[in-house]
C-alpha positions as CSV (number, residue, x, y, z in Angstrom):
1,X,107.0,57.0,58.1
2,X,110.2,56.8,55.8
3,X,113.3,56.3,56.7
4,X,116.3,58.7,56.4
5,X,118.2,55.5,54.8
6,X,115.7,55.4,52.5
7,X,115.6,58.8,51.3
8,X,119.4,58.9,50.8
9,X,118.3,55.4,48.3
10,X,116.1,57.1,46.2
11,X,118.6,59.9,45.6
12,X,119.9,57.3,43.3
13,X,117.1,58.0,41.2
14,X,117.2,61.6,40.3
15,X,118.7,62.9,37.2
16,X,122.6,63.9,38.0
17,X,121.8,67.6,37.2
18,X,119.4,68.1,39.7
19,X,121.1,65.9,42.8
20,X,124.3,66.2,44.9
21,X,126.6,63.1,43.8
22,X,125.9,60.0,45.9
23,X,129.4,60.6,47.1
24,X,128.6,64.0,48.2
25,X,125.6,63.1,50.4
26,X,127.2,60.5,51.8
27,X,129.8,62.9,53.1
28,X,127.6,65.0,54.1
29,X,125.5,62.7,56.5
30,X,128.7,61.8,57.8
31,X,129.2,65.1,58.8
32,X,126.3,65.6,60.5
33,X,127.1,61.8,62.8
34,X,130.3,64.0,63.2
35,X,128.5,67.1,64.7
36,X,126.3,65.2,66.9
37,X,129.5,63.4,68.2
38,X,131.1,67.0,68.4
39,X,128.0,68.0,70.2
40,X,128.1,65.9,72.7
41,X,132.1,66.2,74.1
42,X,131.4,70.1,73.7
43,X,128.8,69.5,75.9
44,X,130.7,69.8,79.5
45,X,130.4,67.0,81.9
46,X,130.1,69.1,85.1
47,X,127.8,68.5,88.4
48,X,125.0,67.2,88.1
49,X,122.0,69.6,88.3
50,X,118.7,69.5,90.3
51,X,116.3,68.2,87.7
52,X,113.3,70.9,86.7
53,X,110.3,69.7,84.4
54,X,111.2,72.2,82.0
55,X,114.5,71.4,81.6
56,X,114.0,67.1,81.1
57,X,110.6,67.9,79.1
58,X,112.3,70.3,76.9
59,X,115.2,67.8,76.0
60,X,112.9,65.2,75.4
61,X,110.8,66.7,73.1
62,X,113.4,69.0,71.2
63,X,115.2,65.7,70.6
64,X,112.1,64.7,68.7
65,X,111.8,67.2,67.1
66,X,115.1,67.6,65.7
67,X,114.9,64.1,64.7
68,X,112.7,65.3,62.1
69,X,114.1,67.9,60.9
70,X,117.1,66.0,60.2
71,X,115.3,63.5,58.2
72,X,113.5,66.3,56.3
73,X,117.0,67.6,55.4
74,X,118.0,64.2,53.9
75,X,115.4,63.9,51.8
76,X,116.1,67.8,50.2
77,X,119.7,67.0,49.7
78,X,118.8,64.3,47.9
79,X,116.3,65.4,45.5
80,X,116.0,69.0,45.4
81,X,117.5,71.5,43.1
82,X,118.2,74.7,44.3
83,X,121.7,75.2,46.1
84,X,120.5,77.8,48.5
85,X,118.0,75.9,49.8
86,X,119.8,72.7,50.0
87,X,122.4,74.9,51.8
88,X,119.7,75.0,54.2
89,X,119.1,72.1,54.4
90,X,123.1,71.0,55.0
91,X,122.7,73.5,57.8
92,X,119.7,71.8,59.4
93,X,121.7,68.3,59.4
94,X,124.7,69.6,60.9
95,X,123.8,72.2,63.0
96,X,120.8,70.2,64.6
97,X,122.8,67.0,64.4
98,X,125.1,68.6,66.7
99,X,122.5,70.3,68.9
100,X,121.4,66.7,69.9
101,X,124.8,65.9,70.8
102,X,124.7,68.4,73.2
103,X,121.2,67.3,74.6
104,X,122.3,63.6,75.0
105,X,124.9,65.7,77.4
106,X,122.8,67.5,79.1
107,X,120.2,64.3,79.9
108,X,123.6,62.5,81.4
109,X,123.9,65.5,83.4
110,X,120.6,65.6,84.7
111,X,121.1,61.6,85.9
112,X,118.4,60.9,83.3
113,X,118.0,59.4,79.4
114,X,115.8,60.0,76.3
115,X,112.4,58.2,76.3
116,X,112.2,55.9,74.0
117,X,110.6,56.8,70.8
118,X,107.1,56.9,70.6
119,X,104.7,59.1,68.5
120,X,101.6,58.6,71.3
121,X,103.6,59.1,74.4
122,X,102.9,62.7,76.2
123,X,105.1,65.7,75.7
124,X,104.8,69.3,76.1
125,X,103.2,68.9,79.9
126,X,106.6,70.6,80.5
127,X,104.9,73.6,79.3
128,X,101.3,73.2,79.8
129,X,100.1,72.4,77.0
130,X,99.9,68.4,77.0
131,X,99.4,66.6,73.7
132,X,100.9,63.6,72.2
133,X,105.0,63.9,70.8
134,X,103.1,63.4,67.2
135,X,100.8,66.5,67.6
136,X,103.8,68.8,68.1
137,X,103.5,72.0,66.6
138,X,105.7,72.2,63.7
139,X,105.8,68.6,63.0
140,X,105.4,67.3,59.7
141,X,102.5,64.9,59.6
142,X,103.2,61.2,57.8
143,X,101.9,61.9,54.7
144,X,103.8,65.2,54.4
145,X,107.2,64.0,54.7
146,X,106.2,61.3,52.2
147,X,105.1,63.5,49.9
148,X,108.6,65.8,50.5
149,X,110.4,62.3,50.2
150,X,108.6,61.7,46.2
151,X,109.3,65.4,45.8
152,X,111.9,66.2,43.1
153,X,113.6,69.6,42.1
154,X,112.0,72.6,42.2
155,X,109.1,71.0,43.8
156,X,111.6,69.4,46.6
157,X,112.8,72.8,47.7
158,X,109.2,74.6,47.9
159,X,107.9,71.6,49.7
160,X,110.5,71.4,51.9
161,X,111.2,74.7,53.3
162,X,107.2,75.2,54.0
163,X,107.3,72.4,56.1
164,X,111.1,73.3,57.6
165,X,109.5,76.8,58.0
166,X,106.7,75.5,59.9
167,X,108.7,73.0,62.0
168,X,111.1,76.0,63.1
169,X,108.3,78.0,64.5
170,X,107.1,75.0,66.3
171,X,110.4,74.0,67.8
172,X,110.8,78.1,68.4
173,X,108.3,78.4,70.2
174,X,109.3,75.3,72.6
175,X,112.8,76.8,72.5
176,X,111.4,80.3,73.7
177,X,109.7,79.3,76.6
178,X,112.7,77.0,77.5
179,X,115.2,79.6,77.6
180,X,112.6,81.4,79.6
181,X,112.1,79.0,82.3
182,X,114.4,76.4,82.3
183,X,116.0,75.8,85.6
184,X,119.3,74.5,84.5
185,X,121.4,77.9,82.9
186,X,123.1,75.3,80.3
187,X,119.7,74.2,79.5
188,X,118.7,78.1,79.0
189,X,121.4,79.0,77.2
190,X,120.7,76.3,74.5
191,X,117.4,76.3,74.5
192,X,117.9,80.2,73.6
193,X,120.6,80.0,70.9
194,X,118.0,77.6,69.4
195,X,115.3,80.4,69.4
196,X,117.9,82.9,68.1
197,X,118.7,81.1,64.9
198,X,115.9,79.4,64.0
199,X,114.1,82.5,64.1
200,X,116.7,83.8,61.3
201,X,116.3,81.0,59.5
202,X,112.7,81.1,58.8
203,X,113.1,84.5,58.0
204,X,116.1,83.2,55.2
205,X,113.5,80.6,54.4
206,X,111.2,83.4,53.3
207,X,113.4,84.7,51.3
208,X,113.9,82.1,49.4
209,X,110.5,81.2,49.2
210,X,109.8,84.6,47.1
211,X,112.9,84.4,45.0
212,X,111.2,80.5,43.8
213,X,108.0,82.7,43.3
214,X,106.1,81.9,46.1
215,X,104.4,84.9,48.1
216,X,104.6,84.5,51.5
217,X,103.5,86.7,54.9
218,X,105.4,88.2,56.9
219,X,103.5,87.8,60.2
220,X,104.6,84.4,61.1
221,X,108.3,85.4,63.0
222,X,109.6,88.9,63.1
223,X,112.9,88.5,64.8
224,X,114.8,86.3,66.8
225,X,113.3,87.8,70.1
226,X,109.5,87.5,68.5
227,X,107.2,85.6,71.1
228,X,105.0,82.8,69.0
229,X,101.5,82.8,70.9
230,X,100.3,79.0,70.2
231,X,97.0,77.9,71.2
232,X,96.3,77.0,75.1
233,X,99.2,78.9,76.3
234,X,98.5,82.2,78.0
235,X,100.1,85.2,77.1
């Protein structure tokens, strides 16, 4: 899999006209360390809370998730063109950056910690539907993000909001059924500003997508209250 650090690298190697100034990314990515550190002191050190499946499951495997988003966003702001969609992507790195600082809150609170990374171990029992953290829906397989990473320009910004489009409506879905049945209300409420937005943003993605000339459907996420069906999960 490649490495954030090295997808900020390579931005070295894209024609100035069609990359932010090393000097610009690099305040960016700061940034987003910032809003994961602003994350986590927003996050409010309370009582601890009885621990739920949902809620510890949830954390777990949004944490993930967002991991790869944020990596996905490096690599457009380093070598795509378009300066809507690599607005997106600044949003993805700061916003989600941020989001994980309040998780790593929220697993203090629950007298608990974030497994340890592993791609085979099992995640999304939370919400009966058991598979292994690397068959997530919405997550980008190995070869995908490598072929977003050797993406450049025009070709960047396609490539990467499909796959950020996708990766929404997988982490929507988890969000959605968190903010359904989490125990923990700061859990919920998280879990559903997460579905809120995310669901805009794909919709913004699609937008985007047709301006750059690609047609795309409009059945995937209607609104931020839309309910994804996935397969194995009753509904």
């Amino acid at each position: 899999m490649v490495s954030p650090e090295q997808t900020v690298n390579d931005a070295d190697a894209v024609p100035a006209n069609r990359r932010l100034g090393t000097s610009a990314i690099a305040l960016i990515v700061a940034l987003g360390f910032l809003a994961g550190a602003i994350g986590y002191l927003v996050g409010v050190k309370g009582s601890k809370t009885a621990t739920s499946a949902v809620d510890v499951g949830f954390l777990a495997d949004m944490s993930d998730h967002h991991d790869q988003a944020v990596q996905m966003a490096l690599m457009e702001l380093a070598h795509g063109q378009d300066r809507t969609v690599k607005g997106f992507a600044q949003d993805v790195l700061l916003f989600q950056r941020s989001e994980l600082g309040e998780m790593k809150v929220l697993f203090d609170n629950h007298d608990t910690s974030r497994p340890e990374y592993d791609t085979q171990r099992s995640a999304m029992a939370w919400m009966s539907m058991p598979t292994e953290m690397q068959s997530m829906p919405g997550l980008a397989t190995t070869e995908e993000l490598a072929q977003l990473d050797a993406a450049r320009g025009t070709q960047s910004d396609l490539l990467f909001l499909s796959l950020m489009s996708a990766h929404h409506e997988g982490g929507l879905h988890m969000a959605q059924y968190a903010a359904e049945h989490s125990a923990d209300p700061r859990v919920k409420e998280l879990a559903a500003r997460m579905a809120k937005y995310q669901a805009v943003e794909v919709q913004e993605y699609k937008m985007a997508q047709a301006r750059l000339g690609v047609s795309v459907g409009a059945n995937a996420v209607s609104g931020p209250d839309t309910v994804l069906p996935m397969p194995g999960m009753a509904h």
